[in-house]
N, C-alpha and C positions, 0 to 999 in steps of 0.2 A: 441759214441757221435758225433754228425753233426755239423760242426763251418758254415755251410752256405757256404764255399766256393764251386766255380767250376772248374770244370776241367782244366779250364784253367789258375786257378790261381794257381794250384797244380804244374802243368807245368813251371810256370814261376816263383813261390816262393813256391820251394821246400825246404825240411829240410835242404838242403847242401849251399841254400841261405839264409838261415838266422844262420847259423852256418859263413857264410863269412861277415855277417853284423854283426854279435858279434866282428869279431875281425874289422873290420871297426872301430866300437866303439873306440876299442882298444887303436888301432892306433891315432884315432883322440882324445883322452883324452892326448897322447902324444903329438902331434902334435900344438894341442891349449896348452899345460902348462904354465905357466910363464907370459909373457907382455902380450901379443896376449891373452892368456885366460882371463888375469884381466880386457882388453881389453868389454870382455862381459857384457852384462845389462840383467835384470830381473832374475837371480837364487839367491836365496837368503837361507841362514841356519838362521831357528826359525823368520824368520819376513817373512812378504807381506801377500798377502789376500787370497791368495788361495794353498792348498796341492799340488804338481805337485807330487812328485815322489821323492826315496831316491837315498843316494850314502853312500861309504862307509865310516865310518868314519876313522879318520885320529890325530897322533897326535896333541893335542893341540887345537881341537874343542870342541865347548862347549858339558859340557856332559848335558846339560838341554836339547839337542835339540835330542836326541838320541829316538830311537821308542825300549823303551821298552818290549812292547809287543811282536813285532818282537824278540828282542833278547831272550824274554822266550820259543819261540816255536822254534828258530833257532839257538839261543846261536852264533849271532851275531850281530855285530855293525852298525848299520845303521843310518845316521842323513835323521829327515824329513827336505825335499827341499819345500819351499813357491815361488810362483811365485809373481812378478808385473807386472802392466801392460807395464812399459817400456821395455819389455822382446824385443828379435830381432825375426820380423819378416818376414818367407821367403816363397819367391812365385818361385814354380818350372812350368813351363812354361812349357807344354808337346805338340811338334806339333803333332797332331794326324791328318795328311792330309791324299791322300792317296796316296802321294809318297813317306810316312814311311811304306809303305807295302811290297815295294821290298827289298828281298832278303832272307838267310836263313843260321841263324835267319832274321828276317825281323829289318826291321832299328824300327818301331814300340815297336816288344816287345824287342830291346834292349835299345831304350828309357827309355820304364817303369821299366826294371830293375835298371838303373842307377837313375831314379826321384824315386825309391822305396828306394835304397841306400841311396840316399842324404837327403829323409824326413826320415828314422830312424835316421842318424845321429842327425837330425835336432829335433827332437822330442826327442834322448837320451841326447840332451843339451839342452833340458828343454825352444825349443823355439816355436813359433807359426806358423805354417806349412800351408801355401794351396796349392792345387794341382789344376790347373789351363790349361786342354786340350784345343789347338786354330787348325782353320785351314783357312778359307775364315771370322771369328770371332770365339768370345769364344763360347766353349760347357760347359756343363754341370760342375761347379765345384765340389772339397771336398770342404768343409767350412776348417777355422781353426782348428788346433789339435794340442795338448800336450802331451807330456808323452811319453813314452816308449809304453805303454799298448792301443796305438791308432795304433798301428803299422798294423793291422790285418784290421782297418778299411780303412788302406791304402792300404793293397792288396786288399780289396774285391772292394776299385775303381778303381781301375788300370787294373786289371782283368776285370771289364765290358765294360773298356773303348773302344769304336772301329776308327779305323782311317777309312778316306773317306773325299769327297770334295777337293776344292781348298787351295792354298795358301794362303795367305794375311797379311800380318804380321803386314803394320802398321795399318791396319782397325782392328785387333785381340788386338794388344797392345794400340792404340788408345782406343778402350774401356775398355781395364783395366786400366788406368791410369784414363781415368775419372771416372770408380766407386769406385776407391782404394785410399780410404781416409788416411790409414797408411803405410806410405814409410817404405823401407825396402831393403833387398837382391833378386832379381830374378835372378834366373837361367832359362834360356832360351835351351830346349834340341830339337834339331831339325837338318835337314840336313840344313837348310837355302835356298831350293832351292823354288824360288820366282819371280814368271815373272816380278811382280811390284817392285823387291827389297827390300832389309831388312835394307837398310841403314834409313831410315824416323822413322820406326818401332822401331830398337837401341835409337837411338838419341830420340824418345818422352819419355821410360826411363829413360833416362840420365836427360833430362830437369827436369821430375817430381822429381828427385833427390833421382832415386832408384838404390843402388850398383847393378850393371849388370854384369852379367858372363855366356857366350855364350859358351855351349856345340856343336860342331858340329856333328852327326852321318852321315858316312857313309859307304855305303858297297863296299866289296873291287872289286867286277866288275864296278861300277861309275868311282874308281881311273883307274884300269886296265880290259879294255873290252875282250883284247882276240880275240876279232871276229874280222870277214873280209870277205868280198864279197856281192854279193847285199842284200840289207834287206831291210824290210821294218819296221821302227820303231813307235813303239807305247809312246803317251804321258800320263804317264800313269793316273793324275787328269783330261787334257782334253778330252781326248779319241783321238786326231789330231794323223793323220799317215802321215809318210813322208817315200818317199824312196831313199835309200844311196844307193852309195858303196862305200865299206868300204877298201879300200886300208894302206897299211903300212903305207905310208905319212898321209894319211888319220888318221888314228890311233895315229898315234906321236902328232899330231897337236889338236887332240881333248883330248889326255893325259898330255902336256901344258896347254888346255886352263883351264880344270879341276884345276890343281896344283896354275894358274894364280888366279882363280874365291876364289879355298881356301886360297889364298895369301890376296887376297886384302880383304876378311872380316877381317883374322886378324891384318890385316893393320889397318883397319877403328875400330876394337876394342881398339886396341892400343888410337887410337887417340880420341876415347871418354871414355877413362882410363875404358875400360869396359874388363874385363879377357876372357880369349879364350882358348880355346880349342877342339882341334880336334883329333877323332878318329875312327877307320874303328868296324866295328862291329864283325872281327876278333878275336878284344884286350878283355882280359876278364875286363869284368864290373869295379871289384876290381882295379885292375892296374888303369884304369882310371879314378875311386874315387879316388885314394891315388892323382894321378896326377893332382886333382883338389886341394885336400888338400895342398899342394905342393906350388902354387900359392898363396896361401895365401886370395885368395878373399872370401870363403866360409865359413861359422860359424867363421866371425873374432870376 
């Protein structure tokens, strides 16, 4: 049997990552329990307008709402889940420029592993998912998606997705907020590196009064270059070459201003109550989901 995928999506959502986004799940069934989960809008047992998807059943729910059928051929408990429309919805924000090409892995595909992590969660909690690549403006979206069983339709976009072009974040974000008429959660996954700055681009979020939480990706030769003596460096969206040399002072000073530049976005997150976080493309994926879950900003 042929699922239409490619090679490259084999590569990047292999059996051993979605074996790690089961227990994603997991965790995040834990995680959300209690305030924070009642916290939640649109999953509903036996009402709303539309089937989304089961879960298990649990003492003390209704047994009208149970899928029988299912338990004859499984001989287990399962309540059907109804969606509404006031369900939460969330927009993952994938830069796809192409200064998410460096490195290896490349900052790119560990992007979309993490934006593939965060719409299954996001889809096993029965909410409305778009996946939304920007770079000098937006590309190509997914539309909205539900369910658990849309999961596949999110690797096969994420696998075609290709990075290239410029930065531009508040020309990229600027046009999402004027074509996105339902507020919501954005996750924003990107290195944030931006000649024009990211600060305009957060902040038109925040106005339109969408929960913001800024992933930052980078690779661990950006924090620590290692190198030294003459070069000539390549920019890698403009093609601009300049030449250095690279001395130890040299290197101290430019491993500051790095640590300075990741300081003050999460400075300027803070101060537009938008969540943040930072991570080298070292860290496996996993760890830095949980550490989203963690903050509390995500599937509240």
């Amino acid at each position: 049997m042929t699922t239409g995928r490619k090679p490259q999506d084999d590569v990047l959502f292999d059996e051993d990552f979605l074996k790690k986004l089961e227990y994603l799940f997991i965790v995040s069934k834990k995680v959300f329990a209690g305030q924070l989960r009642a916290e939640r809008r649109g999953k509903k047992v036996g009402s709303g307008i539309e089937f989304a998807d089961h879960r298990d059943y649990t003492p003390g729910d209704d047994f009208r709402y149970i899928d029988w059928n299912i338990y004859g051929r499984m001989k287990k408990l399962l309540l059907r889940l109804f969606e509404e429309e006031e369900d939460l919805t969330i927009y993952l924000m994938l830069d796809a420029s192409k200064s998410m090409t460096m490195g290896r892995p490349s900052k790119f595909d560990y992007a979309r592993r993490v934006v593939a992590a965060l719409a299954y969660i996001g889809l096993a909690n029965l909410d409305r998912v778009n996946i939304i690549p920007f770079a000098d403006g937006l590309k190509p979206q997914l539309t909205p998606k539900r369910g658990k069983g849309q999961i596949f339709r999110v690797f096969e976009f994420l696998g075609a997705a290709r990075a290239g072009g410029e930065t531009n974040i508040e020309t990229s974000f600027r046009n999402f907020v004027h074509q996105t008429r339902r507020t919501g959660l954005v996750a924003v996954v990107s290195d944030f590196f931006d000649p024009h700055g990211y600060e305009r681009g957060l902040k038109l979020l925040r106005h339109h009064r969408f929960e913001t939480f800024a992933v930052m990706v980078c690779d661990p030769v950006e924090a620590r270059p290692g190198i030294k003596g003459d070069l000539r460096l390549l920019d890698t969206e403009t093609g601009e070459e300049r030449l250095a040399t690279v001395s130890p002072a040299v290197l101290r000073s430019y491993e500051e201003a790095f640590e300075e530049y990741c300081r003050h976005l999460e400075d300027f997150c803070t101060t537009i109550q938008a969540g943040f976080i930072r991570t080298l493309t070292s860290m496996p994926f996993e760890e830095l989901v949980l550490q989203v879950f963690r903050q509390g900003k995500f599937l509240k």
